[in-house]
ZADO-1210 file (C-alpha; in nm, 4 decimals, padded with zeros to 6 digits):
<atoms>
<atom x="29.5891" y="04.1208" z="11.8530" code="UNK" pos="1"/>
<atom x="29.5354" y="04.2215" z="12.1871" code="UNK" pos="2"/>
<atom x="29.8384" y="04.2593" z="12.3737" code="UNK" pos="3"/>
<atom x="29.8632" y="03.9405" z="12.6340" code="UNK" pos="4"/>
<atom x="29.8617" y="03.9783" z="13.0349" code="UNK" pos="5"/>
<atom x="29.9037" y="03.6124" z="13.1169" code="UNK" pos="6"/>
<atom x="29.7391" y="03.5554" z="13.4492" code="UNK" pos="7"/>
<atom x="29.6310" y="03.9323" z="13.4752" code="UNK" pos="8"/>
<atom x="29.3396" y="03.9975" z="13.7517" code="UNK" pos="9"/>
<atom x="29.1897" y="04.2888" z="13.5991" code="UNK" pos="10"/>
<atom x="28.9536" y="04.5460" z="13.8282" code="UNK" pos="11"/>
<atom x="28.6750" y="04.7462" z="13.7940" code="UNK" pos="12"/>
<atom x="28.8546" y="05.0858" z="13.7600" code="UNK" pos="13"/>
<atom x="29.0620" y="04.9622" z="13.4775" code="UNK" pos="14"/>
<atom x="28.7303" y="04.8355" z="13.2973" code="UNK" pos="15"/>
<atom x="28.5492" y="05.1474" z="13.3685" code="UNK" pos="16"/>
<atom x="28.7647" y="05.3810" z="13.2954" code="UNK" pos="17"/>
<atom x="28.8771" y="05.2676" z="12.9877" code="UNK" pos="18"/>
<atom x="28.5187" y="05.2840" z="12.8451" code="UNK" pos="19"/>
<atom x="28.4352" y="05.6266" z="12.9825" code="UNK" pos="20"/>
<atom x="28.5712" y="05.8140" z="12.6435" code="UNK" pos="21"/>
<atom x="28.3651" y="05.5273" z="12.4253" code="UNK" pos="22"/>
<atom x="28.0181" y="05.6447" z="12.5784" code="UNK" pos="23"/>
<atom x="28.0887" y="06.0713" z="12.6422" code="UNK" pos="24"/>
<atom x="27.7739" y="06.2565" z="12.5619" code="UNK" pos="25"/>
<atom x="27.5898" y="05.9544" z="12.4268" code="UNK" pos="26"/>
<atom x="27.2578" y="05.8357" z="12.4945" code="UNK" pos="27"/>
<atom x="27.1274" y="05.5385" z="12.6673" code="UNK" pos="28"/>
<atom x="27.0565" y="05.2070" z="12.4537" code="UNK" pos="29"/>
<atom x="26.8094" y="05.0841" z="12.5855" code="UNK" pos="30"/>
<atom x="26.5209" y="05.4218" z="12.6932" code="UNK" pos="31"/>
<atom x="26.7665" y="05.6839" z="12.4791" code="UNK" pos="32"/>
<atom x="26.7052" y="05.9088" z="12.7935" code="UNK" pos="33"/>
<atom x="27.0278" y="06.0495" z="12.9331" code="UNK" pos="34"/>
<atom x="27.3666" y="06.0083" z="12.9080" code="UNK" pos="35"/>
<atom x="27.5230" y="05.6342" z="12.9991" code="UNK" pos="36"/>
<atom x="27.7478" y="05.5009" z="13.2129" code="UNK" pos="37"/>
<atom x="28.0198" y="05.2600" z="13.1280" code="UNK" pos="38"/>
<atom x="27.8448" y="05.0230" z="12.8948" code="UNK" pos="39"/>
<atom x="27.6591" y="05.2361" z="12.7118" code="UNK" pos="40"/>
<atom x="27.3229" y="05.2238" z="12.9492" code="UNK" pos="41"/>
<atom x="27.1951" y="05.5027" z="13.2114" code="UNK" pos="42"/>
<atom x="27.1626" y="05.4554" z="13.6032" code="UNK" pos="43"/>
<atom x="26.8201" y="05.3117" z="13.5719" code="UNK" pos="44"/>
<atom x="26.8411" y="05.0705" z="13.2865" code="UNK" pos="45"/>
<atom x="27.1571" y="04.9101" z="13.4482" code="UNK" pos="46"/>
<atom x="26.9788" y="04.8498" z="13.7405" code="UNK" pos="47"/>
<atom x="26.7081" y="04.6990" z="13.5912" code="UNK" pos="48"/>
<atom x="26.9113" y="04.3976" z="13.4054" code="UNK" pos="49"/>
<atom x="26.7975" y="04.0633" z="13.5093" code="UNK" pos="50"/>
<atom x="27.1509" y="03.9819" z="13.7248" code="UNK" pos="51"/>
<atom x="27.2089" y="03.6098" z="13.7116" code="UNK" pos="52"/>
<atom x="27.1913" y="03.3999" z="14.0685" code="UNK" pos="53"/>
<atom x="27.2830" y="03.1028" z="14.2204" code="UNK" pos="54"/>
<atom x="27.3758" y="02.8313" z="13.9528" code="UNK" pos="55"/>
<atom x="27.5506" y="02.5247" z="13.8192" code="UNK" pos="56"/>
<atom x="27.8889" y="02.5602" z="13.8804" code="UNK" pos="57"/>
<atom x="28.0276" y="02.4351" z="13.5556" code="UNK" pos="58"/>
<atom x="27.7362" y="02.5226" z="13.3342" code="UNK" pos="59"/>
<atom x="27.5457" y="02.8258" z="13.5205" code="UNK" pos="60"/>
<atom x="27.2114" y="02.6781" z="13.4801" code="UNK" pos="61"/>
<atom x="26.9793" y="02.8897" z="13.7608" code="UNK" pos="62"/>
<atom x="26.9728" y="02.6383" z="14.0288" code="UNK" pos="63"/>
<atom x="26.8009" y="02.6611" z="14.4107" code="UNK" pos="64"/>
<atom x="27.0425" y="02.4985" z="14.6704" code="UNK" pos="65"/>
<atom x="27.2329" y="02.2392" z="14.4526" code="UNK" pos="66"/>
<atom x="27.5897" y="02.3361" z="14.3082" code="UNK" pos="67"/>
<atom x="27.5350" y="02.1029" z="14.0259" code="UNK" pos="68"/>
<atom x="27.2953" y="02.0393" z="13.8356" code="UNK" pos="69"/>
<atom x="27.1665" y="01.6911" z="13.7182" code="UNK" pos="70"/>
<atom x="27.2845" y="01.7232" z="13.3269" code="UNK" pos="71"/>
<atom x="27.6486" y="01.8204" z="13.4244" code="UNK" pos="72"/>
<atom x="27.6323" y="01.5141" z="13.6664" code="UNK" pos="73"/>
<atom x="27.5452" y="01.2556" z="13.4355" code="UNK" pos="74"/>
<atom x="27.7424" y="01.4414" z="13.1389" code="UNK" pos="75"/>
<atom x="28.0342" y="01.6623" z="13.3004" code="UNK" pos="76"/>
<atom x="28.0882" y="01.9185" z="13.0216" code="UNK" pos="77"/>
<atom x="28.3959" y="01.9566" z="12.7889" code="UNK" pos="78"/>
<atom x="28.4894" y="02.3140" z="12.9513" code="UNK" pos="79"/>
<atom x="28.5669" y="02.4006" z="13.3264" code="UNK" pos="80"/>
<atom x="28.2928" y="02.6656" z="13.3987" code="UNK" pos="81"/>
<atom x="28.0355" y="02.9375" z="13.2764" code="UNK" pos="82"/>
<atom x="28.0344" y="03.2676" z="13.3495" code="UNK" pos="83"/>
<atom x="27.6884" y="03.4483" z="13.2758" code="UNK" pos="84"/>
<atom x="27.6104" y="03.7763" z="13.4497" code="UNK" pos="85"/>
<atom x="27.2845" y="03.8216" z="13.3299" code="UNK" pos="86"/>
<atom x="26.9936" y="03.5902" z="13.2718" code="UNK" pos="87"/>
<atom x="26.8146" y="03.5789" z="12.9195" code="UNK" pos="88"/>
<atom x="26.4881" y="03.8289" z="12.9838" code="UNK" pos="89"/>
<atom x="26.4158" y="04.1622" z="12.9364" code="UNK" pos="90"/>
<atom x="26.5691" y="04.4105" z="12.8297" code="UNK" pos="91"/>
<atom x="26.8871" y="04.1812" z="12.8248" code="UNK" pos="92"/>
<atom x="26.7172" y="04.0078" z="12.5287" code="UNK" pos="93"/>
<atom x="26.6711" y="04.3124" z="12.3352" code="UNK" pos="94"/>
<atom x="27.0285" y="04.4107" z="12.3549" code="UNK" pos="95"/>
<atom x="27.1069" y="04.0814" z="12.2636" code="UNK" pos="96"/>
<atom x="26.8772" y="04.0415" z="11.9462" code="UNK" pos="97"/>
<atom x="26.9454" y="04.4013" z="11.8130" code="UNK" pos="98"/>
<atom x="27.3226" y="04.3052" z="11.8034" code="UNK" pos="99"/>
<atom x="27.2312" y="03.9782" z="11.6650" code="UNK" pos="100"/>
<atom x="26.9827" y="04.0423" z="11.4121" code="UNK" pos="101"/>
<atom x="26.9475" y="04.3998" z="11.3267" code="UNK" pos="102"/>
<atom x="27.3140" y="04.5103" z="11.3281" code="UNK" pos="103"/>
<atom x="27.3066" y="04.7204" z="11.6315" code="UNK" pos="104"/>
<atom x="27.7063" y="04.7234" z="11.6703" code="UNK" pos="105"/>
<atom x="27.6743" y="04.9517" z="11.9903" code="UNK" pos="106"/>
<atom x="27.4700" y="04.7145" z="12.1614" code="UNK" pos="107"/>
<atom x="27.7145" y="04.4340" z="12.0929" code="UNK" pos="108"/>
<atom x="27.9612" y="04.7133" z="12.2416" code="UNK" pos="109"/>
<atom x="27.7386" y="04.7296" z="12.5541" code="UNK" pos="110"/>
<atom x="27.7297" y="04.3926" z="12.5855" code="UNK" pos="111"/>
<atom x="28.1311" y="04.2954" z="12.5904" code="UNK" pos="112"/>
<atom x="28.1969" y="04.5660" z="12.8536" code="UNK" pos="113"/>
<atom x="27.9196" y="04.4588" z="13.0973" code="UNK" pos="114"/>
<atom x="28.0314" y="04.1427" z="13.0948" code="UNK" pos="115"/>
<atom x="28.4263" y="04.2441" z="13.1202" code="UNK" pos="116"/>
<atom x="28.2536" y="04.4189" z="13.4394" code="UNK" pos="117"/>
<atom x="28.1185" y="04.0533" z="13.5676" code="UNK" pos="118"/>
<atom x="28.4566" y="03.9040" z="13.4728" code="UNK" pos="119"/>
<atom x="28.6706" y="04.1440" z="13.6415" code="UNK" pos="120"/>
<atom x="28.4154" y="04.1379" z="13.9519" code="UNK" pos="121"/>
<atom x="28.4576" y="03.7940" z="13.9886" code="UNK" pos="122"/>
<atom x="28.8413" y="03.7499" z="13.9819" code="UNK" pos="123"/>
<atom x="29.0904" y="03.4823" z="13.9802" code="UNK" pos="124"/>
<atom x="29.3141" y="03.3589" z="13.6702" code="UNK" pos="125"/>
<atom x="29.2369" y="03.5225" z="13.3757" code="UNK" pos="126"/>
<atom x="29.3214" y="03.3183" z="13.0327" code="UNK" pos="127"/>
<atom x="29.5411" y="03.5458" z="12.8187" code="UNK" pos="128"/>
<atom x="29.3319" y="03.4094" z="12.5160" code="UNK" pos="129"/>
<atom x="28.9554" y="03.4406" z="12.4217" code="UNK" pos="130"/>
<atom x="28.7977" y="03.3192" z="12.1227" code="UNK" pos="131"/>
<atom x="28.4183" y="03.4180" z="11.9891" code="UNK" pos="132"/>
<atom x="28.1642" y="03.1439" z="11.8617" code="UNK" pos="133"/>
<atom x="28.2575" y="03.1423" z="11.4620" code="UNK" pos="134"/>
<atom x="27.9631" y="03.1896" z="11.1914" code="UNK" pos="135"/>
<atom x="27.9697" y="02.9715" z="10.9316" code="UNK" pos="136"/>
<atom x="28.0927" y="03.1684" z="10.6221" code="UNK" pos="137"/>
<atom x="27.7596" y="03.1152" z="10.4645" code="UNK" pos="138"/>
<atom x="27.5824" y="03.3034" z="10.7679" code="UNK" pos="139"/>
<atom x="27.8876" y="03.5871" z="10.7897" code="UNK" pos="140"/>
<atom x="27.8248" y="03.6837" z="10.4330" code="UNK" pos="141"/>
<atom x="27.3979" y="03.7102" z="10.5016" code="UNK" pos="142"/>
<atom x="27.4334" y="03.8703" z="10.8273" code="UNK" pos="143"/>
<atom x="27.7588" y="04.1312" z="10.7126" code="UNK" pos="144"/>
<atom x="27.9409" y="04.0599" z="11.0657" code="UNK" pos="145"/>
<atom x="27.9606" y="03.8084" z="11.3479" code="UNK" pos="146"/>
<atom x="27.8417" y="03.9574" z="11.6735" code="UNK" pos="147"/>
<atom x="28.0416" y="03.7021" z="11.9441" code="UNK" pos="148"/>
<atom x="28.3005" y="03.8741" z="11.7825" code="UNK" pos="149"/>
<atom x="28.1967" y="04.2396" z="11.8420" code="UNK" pos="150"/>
<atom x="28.0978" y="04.1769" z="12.1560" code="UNK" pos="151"/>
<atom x="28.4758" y="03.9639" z="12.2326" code="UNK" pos="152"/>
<atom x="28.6378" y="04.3221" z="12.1056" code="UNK" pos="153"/>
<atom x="28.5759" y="04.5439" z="12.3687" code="UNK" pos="154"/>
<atom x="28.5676" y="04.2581" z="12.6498" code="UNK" pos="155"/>
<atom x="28.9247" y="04.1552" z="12.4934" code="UNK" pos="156"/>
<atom x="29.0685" y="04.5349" z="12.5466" code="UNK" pos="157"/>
<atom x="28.8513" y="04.5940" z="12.8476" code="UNK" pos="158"/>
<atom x="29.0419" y="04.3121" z="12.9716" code="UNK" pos="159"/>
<atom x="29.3729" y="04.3684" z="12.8484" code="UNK" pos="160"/>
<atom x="29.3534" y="03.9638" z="12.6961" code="UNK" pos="161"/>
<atom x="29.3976" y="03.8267" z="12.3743" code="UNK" pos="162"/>
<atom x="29.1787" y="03.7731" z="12.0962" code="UNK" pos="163"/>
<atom x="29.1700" y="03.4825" z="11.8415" code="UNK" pos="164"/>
<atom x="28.8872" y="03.5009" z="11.5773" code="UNK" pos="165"/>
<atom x="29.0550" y="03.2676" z="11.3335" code="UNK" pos="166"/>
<atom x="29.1644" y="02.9477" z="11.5184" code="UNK" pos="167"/>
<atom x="28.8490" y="02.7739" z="11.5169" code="UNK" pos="168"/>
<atom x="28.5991" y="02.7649" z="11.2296" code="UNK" pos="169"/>
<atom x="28.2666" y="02.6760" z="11.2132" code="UNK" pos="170"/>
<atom x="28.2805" y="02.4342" z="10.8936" code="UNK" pos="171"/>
<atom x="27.9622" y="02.3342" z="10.7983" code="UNK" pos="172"/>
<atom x="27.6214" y="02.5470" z="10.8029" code="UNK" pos="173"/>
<atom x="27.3666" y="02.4952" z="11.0623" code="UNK" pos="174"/>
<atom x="27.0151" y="02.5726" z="11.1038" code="UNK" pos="175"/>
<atom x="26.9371" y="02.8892" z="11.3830" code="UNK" pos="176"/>
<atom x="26.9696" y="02.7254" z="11.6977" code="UNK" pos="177"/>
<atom x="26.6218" y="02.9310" z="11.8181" code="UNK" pos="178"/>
<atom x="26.3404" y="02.7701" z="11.8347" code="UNK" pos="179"/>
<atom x="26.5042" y="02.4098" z="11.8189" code="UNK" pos="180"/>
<atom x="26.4317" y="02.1891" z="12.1331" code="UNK" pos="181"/>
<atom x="26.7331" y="02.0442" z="12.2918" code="UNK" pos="182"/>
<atom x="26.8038" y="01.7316" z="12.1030" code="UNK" pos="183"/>
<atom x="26.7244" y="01.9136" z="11.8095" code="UNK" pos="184"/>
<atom x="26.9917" y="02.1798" z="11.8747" code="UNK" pos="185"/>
<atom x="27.2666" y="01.8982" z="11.9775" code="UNK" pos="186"/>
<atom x="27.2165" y="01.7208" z="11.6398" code="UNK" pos="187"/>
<atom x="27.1995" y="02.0438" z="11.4574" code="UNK" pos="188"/>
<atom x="27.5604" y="02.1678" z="11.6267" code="UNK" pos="189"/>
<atom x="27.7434" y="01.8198" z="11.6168" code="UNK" pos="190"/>
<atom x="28.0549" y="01.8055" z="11.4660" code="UNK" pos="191"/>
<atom x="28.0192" y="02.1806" z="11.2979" code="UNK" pos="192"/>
<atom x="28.3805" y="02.2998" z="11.4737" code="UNK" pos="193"/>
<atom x="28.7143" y="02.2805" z="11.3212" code="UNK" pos="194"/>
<atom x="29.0209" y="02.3639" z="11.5330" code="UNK" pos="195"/>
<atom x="29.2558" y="02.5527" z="11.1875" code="UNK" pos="196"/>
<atom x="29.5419" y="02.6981" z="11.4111" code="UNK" pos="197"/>
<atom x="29.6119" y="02.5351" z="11.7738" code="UNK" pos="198"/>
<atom x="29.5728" y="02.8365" z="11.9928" code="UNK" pos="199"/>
<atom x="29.8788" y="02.9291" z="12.1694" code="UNK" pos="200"/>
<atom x="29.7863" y="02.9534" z="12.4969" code="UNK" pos="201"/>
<atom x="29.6895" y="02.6371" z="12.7578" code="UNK" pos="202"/>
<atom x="29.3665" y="02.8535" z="12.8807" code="UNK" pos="203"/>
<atom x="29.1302" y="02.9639" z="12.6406" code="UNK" pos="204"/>
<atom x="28.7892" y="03.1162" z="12.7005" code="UNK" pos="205"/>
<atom x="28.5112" y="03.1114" z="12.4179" code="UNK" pos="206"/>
<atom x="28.2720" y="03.3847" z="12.4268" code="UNK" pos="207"/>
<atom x="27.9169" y="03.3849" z="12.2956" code="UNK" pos="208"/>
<atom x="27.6165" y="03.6049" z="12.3496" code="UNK" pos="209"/>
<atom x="27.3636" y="03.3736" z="12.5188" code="UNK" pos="210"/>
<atom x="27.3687" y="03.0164" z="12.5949" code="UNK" pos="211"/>
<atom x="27.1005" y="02.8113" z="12.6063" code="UNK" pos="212"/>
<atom x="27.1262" y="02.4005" z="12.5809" code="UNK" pos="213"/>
<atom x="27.5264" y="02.4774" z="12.5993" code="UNK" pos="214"/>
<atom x="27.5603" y="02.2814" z="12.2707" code="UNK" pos="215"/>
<atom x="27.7186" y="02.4958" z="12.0672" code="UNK" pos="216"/>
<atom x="27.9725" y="02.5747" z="12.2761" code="UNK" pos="217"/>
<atom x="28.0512" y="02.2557" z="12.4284" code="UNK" pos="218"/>
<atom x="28.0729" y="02.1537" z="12.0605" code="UNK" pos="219"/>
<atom x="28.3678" y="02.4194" z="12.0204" code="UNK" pos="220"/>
<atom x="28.5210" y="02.3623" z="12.3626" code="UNK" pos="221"/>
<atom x="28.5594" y="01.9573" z="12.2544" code="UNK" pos="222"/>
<atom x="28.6902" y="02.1348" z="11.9333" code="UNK" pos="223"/>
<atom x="28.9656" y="02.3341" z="12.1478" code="UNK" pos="224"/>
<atom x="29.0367" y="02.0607" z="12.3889" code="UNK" pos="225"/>
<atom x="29.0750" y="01.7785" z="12.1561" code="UNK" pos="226"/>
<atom x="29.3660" y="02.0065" z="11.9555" code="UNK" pos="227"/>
<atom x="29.5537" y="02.0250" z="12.2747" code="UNK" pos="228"/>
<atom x="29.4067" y="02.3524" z="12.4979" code="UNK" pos="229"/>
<atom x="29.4396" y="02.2116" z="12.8844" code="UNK" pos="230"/>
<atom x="29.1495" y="02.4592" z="13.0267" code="UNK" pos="231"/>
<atom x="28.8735" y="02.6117" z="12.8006" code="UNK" pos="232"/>
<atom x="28.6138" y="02.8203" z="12.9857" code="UNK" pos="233"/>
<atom x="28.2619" y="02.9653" z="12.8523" code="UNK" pos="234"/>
<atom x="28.1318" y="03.3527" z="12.9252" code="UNK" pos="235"/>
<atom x="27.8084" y="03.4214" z="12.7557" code="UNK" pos="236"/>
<atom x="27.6449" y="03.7746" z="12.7950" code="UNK" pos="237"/>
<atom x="27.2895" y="03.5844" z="12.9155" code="UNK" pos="238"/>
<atom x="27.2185" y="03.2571" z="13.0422" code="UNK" pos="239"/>
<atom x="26.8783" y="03.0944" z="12.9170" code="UNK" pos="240"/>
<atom x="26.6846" y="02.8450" z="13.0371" code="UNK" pos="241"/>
<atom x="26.6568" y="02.4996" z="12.9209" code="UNK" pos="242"/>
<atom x="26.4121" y="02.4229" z="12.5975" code="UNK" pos="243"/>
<atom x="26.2548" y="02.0697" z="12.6455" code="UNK" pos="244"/>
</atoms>
């Protein structure tokens, strides 16, 4: 376990520097040109990631001029907001799908500490507790590792927070959520999260790598919510766009 800083406002120096020794004398992930900054990704690359905008402010959807959109009007969502620093394109989905897919553990590490960066940039209340998007078991033992998880590691120390892998399981197996339009994916997701161990803390955050319809983890955050948690928040590495 992480060791707890309830209500700790973490900054930028703290996140930074305690990823400098991680990255010394290694090369960029994404052009494998020279060496990285904090994050694992040179001056360049980092400049080039496809930095979220304006957007819902429960669910992050890209928006122009509203502050919520239409589905979190007629449906408010089971958590309180979404924080997404980048949005799902190039090379942000590369990073993503090499940690997903091709077990690319240092781009998973990448990930978690750009987004502690986005976290800690945007302040206020942290919630001493995070917990990753489970795997089935089924999937874990395929794919040799869940990588919400590896990307919650570094954001949890980055942070200085707590992490909870175990609390909530995913309890039955569900088809890849890719590629699956969104009532598809709501129907595929429903019901698939079991709450094992009431987290001890009244604010949780779940952490994913990119969210898409949302169901998944509004599945989980009913999950958290229903066993008790007051606040459950969402941070994603990548927000995507809506499937029809």
């Amino acid at each position: 376990m992480i060791g707890e800083r309830p209500g700790a406002k973490a900054s930028l120096w703290s996140v930074v520097s305690g990823w400098r020794w991680m990255h010394a004398g290694a090369l960029c992930a994404l052009c494998a040109d020279e060496a990285p900054l904090p994050g694992g990704l040179c001056r360049g690359c980092r400049d080039d990631l496809p930095r979220a905008g304006h957007g819902c402010r429960l669910c992050a959807l890209p928006l122009v001029g509203a502050d919520v959109c239409g589905r979190c009007q007629r449906r408010p969502p089971p958590f309180r907001r979404v924080l997404a620093p980048f949005v799902y394109e190039p090379p942000v989905d590369a990073l993503i799908h090499g940690a997903k897919y091709h077990q690319r553990l240092g781009d998973a590490r990448s990930l978690g500490v750009l987004l502690a960066e986005y976290v800690a940039a945007v302040g206020g209340e942290l919630p001493p507790l995070i917990v990753p998007v489970p795997l089935h078991r089924q999937r874990l033992r395929e794919r040799g590792y869940n990588q919400a998880l590896e990307i919650a590691r570094p954001l949890a120390r980055s942070l200085g927070l707590r992490l909870d892998p175990g609390c909530c399981i995913r309890t039955r197996p569900t088809s890849p959520q890719a590629g699956l339009g969104g009532r598809a994916r709501r129907r595929n997701i429903a019901g698939a999260f079991t709450v094992v161990r009431v987290p001890q803390a009244a604010h949780v955050a779940i952490v994913d790598d990119v969210m898409t319809t949302g169901g998944t983890v509004a599945e989980m955050a009913a999950a958290l919510t229903g066993s008790g948690i007051g606040r459950v928040d969402v941070w994603v590495c990548a927000r995507a766009s809506l499937p029809r």
